[in-house]
C-alpha positions in Angstrom: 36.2 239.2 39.0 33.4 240.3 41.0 30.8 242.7 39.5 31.5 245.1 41.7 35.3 245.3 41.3 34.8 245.4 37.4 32.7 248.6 37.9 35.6 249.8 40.1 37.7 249.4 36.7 35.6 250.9 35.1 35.3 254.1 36.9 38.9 254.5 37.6 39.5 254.5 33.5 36.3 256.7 33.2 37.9 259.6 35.4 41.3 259.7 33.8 40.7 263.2 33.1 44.0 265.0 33.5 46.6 263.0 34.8 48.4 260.4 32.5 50.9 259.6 35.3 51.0 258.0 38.5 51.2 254.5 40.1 48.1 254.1 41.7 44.9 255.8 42.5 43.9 257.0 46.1 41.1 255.2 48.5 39.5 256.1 51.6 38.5 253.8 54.3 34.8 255.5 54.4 32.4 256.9 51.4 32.8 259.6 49.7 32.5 263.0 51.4 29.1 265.3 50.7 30.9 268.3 49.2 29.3 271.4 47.4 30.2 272.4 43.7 30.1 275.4 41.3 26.6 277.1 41.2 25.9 278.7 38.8 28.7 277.4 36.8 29.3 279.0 33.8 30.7 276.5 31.0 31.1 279.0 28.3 33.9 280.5 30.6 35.4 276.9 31.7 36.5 276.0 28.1 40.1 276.9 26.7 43.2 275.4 28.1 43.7 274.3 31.8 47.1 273.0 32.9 47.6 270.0 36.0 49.8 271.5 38.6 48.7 269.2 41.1 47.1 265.5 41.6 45.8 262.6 43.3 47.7 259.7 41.6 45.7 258.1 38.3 46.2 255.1 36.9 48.1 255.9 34.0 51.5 255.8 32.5 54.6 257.0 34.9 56.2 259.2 32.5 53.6 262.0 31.8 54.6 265.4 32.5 53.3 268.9 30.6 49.5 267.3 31.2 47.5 269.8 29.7 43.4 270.0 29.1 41.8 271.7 26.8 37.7 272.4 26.4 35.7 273.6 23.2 32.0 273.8 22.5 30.6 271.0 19.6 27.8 271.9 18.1 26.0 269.4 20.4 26.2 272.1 22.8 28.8 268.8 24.3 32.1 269.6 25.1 35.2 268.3 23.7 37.9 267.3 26.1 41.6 266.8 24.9 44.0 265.5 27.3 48.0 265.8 26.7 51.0 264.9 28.0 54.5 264.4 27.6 56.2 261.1 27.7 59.6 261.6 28.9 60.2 258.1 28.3 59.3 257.6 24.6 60.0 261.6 23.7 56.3 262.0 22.3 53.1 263.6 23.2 50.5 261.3 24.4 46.7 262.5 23.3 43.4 261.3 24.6 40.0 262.9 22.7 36.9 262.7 25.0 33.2 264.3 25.6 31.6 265.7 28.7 28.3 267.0 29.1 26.5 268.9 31.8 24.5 266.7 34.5 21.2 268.3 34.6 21.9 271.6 33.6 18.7 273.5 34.7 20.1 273.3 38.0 23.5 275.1 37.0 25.5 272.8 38.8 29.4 271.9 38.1 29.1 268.5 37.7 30.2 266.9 34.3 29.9 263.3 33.2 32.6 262.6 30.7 33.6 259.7 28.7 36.4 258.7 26.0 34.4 257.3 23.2 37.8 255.6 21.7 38.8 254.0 25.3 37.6 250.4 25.2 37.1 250.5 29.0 34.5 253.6 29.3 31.3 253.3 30.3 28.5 254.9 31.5 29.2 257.2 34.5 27.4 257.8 37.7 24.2 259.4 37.4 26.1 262.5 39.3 28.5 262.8 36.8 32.5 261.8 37.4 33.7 265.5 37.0 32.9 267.9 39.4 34.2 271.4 39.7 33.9 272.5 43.4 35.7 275.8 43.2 37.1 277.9 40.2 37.4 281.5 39.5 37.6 280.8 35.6 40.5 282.9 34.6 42.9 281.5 37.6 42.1 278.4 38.9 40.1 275.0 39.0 39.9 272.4 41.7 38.1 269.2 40.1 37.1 266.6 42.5 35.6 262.8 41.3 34.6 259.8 44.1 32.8 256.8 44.0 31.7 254.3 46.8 32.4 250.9 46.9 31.2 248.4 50.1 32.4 251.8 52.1 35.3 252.8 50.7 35.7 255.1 48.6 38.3 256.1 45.2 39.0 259.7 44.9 40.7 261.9 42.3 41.5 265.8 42.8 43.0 268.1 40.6 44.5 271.7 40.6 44.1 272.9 37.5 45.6 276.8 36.4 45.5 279.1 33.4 49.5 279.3 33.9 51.5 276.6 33.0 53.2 278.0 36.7 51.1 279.7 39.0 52.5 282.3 41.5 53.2 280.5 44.8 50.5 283.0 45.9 48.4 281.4 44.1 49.3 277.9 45.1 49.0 278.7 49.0 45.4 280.0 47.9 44.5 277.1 46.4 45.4 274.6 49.2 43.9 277.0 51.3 40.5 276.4 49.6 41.6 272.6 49.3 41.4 272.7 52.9 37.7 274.3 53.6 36.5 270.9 51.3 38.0 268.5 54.0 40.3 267.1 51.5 43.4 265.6 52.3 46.5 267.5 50.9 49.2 264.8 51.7 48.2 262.6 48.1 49.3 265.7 46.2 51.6 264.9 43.4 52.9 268.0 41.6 53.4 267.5 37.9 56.3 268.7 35.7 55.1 271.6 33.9 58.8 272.8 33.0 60.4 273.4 30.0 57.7 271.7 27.5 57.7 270.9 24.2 55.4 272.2 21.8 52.9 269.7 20.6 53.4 268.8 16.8 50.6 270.4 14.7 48.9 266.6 13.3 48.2 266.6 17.3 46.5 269.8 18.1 44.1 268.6 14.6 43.6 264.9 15.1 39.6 264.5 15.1 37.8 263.2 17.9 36.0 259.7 17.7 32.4 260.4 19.0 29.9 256.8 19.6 26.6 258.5 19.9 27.9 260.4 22.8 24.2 262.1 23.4 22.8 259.2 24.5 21.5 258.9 27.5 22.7 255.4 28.6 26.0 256.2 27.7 26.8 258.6 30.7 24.6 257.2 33.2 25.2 253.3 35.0 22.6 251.1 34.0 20.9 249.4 36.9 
């Protein structure tokens, strides 16, 4: 396999932030887009729950529903990511523990790097980070946006992330308005089954998460 199709792997198992379901992940025929994030982005008010509503396929499993993520400060000043979903295949909860950190954050920007410590494939993200936040309200919405170039083309993930496990269609209609100022294309949108979900067993919501040194620096950013 080339070099530069193993770093293709490599990213697409890095962002799998969200969105345990899907066939296959989403190129473009030209590089990723220039698009603006959060400024000023306050992380404090980011953590808590999120829920997916909406998605550019992942490579994942095909039975996820009830994806959930949910954020908490380590005493790192790290965060702690916790992915979950439903398989409505196998009737159990699938759970993914993983760590994101700030990229540079003196400048107050919304771009996360974030890694799964206990995922054999992850490696060190782009120097820009693999998680950005371009628009969020905190107490609403999220819309989460990853890319990465390759002899250009370019791989992109998007997510709608809410508060509610289902938004208002107000809301919804805001949201792909806002989709739409980014340029983004609305027509890879996969909406995910956030209907009558079962609660997660208790030994889930307290499994520990696996951290490997996550501070260091050569473990969020691509070694040359």
């Amino acid at each position: 396999m080339p070099i530069h199709n193993k770093f293709l792997v490599v990213f697409v198992t890095a962002v799998q932030l969200l969105s345990p379901r899907v066939q296959s992940q989403v190129t473009f025929d030209q590089p990723c887009p220039k698009l603006d994030v959060v400024r000023d982005f306050d992380l404090h008010r980011y953590l808590g729950l999120w829920y997916e509503i909406e998605s550019y396929p992942a490579v994942f499993s095909s039975f996820a529903s009830c994806v959930t993520a949910n954020y908490s400060l380590l005493a790192d000043g790290n965060v702690r990511v916790i992915n979950r979903s439903f398989n409505t295949s196998s009737k159990s909860f699938n759970m993914v523990d993983g760590i994101a950190r700030l990229i540079e954050p003196p400048k107050g920007q919304a771009k996360l790097g974030v890694v799964f410590p206990s995922n054999s494939f992850s490696r060190p993200v782009p120097a820009d980070g693999n998680y950005w936040v371009l628009d969020t309200d905190y107490t609403n919405y999220s819309i989460v946006w990853s890319c990465q170039t390759f002899n250009g083309k370019s791989i992109q993930f998007l997510w709608y992330l809410s508060r509610q496990r289902q938004p208002s269609e107000s809301g919804l209609t805001f949201v792909h308005h806002r989709i739409d100022s980014f340029g983004l294309d609305q027509k890879f949108l996969k909406t995910m089954e956030q209907r009558n979900c079962p609660d997660a067993p208790a030994s889930e919501t307290s499994r520990p998460i696996r951290q490997q040194q996550p501070t260091r620096t050569s473990y969020y950013y691509r070694e040359n």
